[in-house]
C-alpha positions in Angstrom: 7.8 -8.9 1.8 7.2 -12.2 0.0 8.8 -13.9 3.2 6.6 -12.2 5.5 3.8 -15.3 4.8 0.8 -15.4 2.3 -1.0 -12.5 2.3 2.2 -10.5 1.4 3.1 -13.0 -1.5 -0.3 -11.9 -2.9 0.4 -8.3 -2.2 3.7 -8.4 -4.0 2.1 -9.6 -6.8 -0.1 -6.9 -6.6 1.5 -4.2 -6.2 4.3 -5.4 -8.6 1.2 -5.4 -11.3 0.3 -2.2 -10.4 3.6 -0.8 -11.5 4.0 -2.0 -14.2 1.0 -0.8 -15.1 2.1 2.9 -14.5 5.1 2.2 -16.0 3.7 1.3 -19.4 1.1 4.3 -19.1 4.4 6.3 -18.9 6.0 4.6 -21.5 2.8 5.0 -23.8 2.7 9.2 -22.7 5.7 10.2 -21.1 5.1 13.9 -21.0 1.7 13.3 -19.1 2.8 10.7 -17.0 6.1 12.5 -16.2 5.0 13.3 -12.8 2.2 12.7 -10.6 0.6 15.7 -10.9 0.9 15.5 -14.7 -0.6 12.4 -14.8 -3.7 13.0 -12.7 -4.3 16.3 -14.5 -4.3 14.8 -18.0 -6.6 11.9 -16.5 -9.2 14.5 -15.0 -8.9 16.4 -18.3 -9.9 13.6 -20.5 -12.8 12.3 -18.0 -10.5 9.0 -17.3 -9.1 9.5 -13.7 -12.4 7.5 -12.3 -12.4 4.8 -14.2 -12.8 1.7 -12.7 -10.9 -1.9 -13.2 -10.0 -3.6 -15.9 -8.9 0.0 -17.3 -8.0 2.1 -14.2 -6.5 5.2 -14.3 -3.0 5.7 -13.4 -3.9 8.2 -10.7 -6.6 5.0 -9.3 -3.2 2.6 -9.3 -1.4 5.4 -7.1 -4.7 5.5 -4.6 -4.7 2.0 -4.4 -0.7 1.7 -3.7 -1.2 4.8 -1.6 -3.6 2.5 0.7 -1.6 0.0 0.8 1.4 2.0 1.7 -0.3 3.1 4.5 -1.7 -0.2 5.8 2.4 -1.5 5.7 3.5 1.6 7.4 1.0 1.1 10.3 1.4 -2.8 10.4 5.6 -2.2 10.9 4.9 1.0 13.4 2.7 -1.5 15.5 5.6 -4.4 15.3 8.6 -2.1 15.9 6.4 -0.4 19.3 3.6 -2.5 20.3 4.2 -4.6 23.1 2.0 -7.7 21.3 4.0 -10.6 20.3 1.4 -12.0 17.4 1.8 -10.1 14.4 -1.4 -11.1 13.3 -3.2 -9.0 15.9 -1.3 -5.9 14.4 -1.9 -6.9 11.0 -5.9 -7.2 11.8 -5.7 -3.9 13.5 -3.8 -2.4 10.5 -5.8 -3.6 7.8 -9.3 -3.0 9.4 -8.2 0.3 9.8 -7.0 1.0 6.4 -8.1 -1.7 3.7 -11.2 -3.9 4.7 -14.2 -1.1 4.1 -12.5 -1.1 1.2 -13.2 -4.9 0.1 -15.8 -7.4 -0.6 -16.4 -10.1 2.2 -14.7 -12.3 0.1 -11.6 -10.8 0.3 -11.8 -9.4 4.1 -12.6 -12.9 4.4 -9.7 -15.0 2.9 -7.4 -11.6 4.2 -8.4 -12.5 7.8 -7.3 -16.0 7.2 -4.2 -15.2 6.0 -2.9 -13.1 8.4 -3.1 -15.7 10.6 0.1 -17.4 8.7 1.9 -14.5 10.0 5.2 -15.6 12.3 5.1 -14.0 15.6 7.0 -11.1 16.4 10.7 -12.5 16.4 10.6 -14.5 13.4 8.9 -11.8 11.6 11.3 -9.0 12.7 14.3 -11.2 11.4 12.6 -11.7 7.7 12.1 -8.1 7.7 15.5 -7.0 8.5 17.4 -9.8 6.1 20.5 -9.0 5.8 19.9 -5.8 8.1 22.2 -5.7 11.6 19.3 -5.5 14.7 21.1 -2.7 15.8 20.0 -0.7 12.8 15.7 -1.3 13.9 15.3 1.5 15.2 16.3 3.6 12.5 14.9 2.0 9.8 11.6 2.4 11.3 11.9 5.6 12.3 13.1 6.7 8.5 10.4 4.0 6.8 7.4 6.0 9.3 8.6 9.3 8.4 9.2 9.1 4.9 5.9 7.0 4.5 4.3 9.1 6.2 5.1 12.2 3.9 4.6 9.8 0.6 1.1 8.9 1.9 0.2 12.3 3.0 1.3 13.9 -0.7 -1.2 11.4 -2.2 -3.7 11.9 0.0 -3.5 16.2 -0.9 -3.7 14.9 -4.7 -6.5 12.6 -3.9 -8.1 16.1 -2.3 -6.8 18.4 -4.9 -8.6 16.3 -7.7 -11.9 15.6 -5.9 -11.0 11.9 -5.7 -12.1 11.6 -1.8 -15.4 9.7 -2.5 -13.6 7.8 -5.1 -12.9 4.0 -4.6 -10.9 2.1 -7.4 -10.3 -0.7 -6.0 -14.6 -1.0 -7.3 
């Protein structure tokens, strides 16, 4: 994603941090952080699945990759069927539908700029697929959506399960 332009260098690095921030919680407790449901069940035990940055529970870095899950999995459905040659449109459309009531003005703000570093539609589809045949688009897109889909909707039961739908962590 790192070659898609500068807003997904930045999420890399986001993301990436976020990881390895569950992965040390794991390493730290790996019976309670064993599974996702273990994790957010020990968290809402000991009063620490709200807790907001710098010490975020694990279950608040899955919300937060959860979102942005969904924001890549509606940016790529929009460039594999839209019509719309600037990905930048897409990636507007995508984000202000799943990220920017999220955010400060700041961020929406310097977001808004960078998508416009996007490439268009071509260039963009040919640094996505890297070493991936063309031929192969339509079923990557059509596995990425539906498996996405599923990961984003199993969060969002957790996210229900636990109470969590009023809950922002990215606070």
């Amino acid at each position: 994603m790192c070659s898609w332009g500068t807003i997904f260098s930045f999420v890399v690095k986001d993301v990436t941090a976020k990881l390895e921030k569950l992965t040390q919680m794991r390493s730290s407790d790996p019976d309670s952080y064993r599974t996702i449901i273990g994790m957010a069940t020990k968290e809402s035990e000991n009063g620490t699945i709200r807790n907001q940055k710098p010490n975020r529970s694990g279950t608040g870095h899955l919300m937060v990759l959860n979102r942005a899950l969904e924001f890549v999995i509606d940016l790529l459905d929009g460039v594999f069927t839209s019509n719309d040659e600037n990905v930048s449109t897409i990636a507007r459309s995508s984000y202000d539908k799943h990220l920017s009531q999220l955010h400060s003005w700041p961020i929406r703000t310097a977001v808004a700029a960078a998508l416009y570093t996007l490439p268009r539609k071509p260039e963009f589809l040919c640094r996505l697929r890297g070493d991936m045949p063309e031929d192969d688009d339509n079923q990557f897109h059509d596995i990425f959506n539906r498996d996405g889909r599923d990961i984003v909707r199993r969060v969002n039961k957790l996210v229900e399960n636990f109470e969590l739908t009023d809950y922002n962590p990215s606070a």
